[in-house]
Backbone as CSV, one residue per row, in Angstrom:
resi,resn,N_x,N_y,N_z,CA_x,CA_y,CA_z,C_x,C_y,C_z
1,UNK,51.984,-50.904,3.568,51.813,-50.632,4.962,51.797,-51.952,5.701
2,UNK,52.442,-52.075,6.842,52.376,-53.287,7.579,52.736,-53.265,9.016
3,UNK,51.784,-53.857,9.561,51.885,-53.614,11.208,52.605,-54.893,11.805
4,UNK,52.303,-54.277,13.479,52.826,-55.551,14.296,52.857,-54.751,15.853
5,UNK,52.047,-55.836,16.489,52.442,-55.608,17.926,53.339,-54.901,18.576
6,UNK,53.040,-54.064,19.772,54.014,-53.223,20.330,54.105,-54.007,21.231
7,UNK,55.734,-53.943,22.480,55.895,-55.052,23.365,54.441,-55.122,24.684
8,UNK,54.679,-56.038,25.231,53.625,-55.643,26.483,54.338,-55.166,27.557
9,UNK,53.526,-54.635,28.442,54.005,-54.078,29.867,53.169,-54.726,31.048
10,UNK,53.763,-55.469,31.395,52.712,-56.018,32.562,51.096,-56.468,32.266
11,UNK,51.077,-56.987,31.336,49.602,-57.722,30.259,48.606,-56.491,30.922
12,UNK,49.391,-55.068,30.497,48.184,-54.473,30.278,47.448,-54.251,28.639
13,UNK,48.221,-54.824,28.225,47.852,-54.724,26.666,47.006,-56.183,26.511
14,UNK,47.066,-57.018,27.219,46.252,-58.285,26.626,44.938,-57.833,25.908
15,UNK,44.394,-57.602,26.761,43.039,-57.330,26.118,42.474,-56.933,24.906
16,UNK,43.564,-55.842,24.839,43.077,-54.930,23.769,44.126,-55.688,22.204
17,UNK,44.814,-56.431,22.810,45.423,-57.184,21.767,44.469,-58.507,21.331
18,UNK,43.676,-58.838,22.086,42.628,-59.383,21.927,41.774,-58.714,20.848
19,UNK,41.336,-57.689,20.971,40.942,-56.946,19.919,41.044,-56.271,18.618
20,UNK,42.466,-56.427,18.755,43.092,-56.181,17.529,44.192,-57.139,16.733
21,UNK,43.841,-58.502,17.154,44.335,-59.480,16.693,44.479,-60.013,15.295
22,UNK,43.235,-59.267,15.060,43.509,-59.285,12.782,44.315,-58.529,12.343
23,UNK,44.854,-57.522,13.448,45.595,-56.624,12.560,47.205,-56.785,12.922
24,UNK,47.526,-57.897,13.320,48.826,-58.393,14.105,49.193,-58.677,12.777
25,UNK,50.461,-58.244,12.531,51.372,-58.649,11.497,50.664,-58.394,9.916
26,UNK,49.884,-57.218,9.940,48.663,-57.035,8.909,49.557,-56.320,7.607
27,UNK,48.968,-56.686,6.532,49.942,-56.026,5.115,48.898,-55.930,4.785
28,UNK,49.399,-54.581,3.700,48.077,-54.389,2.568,48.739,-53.153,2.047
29,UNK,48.482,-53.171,0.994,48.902,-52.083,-0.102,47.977,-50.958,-0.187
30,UNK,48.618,-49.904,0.466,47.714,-48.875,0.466,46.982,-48.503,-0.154
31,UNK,46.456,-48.735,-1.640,45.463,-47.999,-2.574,44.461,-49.336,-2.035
32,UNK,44.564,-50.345,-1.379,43.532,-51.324,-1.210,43.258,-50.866,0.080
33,UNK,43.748,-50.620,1.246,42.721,-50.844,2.392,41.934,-50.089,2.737
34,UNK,40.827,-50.738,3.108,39.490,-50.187,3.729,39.004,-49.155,4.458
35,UNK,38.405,-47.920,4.392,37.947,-47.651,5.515,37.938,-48.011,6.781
36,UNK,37.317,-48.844,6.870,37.152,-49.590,8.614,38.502,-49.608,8.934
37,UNK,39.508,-50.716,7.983,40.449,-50.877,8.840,41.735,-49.490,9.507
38,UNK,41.532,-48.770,8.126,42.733,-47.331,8.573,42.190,-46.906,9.621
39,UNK,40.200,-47.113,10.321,40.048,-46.563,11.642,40.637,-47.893,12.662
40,UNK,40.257,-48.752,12.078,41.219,-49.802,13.591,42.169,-49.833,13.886
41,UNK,43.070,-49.312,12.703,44.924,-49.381,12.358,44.942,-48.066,13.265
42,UNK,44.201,-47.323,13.055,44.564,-45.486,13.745,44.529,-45.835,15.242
43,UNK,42.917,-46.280,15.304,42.431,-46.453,16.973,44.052,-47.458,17.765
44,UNK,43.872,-48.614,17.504,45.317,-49.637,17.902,46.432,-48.388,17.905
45,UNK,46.651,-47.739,17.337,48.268,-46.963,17.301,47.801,-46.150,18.393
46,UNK,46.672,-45.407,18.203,46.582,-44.242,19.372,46.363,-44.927,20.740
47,UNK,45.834,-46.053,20.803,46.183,-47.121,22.028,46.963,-47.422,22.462
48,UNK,48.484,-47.548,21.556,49.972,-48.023,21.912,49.687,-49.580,21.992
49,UNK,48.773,-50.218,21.149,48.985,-51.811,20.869,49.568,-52.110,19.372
50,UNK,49.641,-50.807,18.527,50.154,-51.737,16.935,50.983,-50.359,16.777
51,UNK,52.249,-50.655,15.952,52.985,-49.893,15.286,52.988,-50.144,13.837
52,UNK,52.734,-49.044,13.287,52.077,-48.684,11.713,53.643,-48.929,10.911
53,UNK,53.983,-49.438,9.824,55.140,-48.500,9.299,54.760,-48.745,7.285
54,UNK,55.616,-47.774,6.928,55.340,-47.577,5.902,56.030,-47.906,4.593
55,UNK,55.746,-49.026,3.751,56.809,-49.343,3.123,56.812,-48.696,1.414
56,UNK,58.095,-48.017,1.413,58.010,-47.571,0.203,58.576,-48.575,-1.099
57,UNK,58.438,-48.445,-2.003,59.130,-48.892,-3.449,59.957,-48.459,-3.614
58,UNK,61.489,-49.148,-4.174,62.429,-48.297,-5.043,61.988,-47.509,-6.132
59,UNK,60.745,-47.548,-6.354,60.377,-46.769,-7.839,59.723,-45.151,-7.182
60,UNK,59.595,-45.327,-6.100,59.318,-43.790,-4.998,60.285,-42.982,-5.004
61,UNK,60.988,-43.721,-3.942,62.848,-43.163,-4.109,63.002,-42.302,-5.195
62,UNK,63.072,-43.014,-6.293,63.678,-42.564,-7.470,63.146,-41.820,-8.058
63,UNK,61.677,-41.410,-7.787,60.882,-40.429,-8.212,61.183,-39.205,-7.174
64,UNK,61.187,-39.153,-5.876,61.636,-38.233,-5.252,63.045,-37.609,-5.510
65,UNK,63.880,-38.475,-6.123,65.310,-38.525,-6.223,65.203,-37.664,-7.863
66,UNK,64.245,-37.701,-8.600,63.830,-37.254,-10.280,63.325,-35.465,-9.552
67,UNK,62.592,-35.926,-8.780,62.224,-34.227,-8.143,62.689,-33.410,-8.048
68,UNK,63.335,-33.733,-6.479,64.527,-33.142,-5.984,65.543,-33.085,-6.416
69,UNK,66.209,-33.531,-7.927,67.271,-33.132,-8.796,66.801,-31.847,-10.007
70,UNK,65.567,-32.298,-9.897,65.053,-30.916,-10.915,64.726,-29.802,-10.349
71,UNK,63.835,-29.872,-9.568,64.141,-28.680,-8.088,65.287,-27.810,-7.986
72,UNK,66.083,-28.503,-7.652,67.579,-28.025,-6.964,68.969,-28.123,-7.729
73,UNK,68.937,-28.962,-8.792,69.958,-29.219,-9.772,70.260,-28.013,-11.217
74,UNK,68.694,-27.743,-11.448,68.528,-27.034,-12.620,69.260,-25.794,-12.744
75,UNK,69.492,-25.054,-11.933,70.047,-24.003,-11.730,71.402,-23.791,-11.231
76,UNK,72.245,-22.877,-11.417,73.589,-22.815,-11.052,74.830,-23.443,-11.952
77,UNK,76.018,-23.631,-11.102,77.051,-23.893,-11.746,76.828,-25.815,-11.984
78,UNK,76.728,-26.101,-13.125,76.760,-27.474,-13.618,78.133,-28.376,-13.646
79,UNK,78.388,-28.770,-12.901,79.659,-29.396,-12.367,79.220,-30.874,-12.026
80,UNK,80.511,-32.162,-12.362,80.193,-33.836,-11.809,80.147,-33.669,-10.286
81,UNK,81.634,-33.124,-9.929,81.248,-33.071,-8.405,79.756,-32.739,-7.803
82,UNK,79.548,-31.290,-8.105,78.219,-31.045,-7.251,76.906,-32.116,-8.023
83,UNK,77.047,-32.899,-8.634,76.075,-33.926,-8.567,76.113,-35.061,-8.035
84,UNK,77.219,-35.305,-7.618,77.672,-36.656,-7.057,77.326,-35.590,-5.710
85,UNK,77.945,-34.989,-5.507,77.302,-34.520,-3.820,76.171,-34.504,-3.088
86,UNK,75.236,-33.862,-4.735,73.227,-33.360,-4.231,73.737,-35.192,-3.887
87,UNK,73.612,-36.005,-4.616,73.306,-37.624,-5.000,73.571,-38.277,-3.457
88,UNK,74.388,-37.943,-3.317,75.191,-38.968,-1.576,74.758,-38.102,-0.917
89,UNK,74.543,-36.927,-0.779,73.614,-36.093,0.047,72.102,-36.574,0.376
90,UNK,71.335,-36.324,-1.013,69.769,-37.246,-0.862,70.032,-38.455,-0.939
91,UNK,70.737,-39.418,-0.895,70.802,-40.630,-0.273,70.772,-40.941,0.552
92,UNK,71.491,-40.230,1.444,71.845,-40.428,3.199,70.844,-39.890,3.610
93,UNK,70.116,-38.677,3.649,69.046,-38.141,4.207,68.023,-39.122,3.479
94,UNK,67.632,-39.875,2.500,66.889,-40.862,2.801,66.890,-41.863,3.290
95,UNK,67.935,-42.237,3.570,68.512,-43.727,4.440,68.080,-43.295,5.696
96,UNK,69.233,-42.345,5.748,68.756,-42.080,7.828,67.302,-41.518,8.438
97,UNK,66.969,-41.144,7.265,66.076,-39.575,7.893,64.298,-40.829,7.543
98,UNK,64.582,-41.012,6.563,63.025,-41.459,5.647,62.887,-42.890,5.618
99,UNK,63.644,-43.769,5.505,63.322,-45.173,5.540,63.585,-46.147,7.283
């Protein structure tokens, strides 16, 4: 997870960027952060001073990608084409849609 300042509008944000100045450009690996901070990280976003985003692993991907082939693959006509299709199919909908 890693944040960062949203633009300002007429330094109505100074202040409160004042206040949330530890969390400017903030990283941390989600199984580590704190209590306190997921409420300062929440409070700042619902303020419109920090934008949250979420960084996944290629080893996620590929577990969603292990899922959603067993899910939806297992059944039916077993053909290369229709796997190369599900494949560039859940690729693109994770490119565009999820990352």
């Amino acid at each position: 997870m890693s944040t960062s300042f949203r633009a300002e509008k007429d330094g109505v944000l100074n202040d409160l960027r004042k206040k949330y100045e530890v969390y400017k450009d903030f990283s941390c690996d989600i199984r580590r952060i704190q209590n306190y901070q997921v409420l300062a990280i929440s409070r700042a976003e619902n303020q419109k001073v920090l934008t949250v985003k979420f960084d996944f692993g290629p080893s996620f991907w590929n577990q969603i990608k292990a899922l959603a082939n067993k899910r939806w693959m297992k059944d039916g006509i077993q053909s290369k084409e229709r796997s190369e299709l599900f494949g560039l199919a859940l690729d693109d909908a994770i490119n565009r849609l999820c990352k």
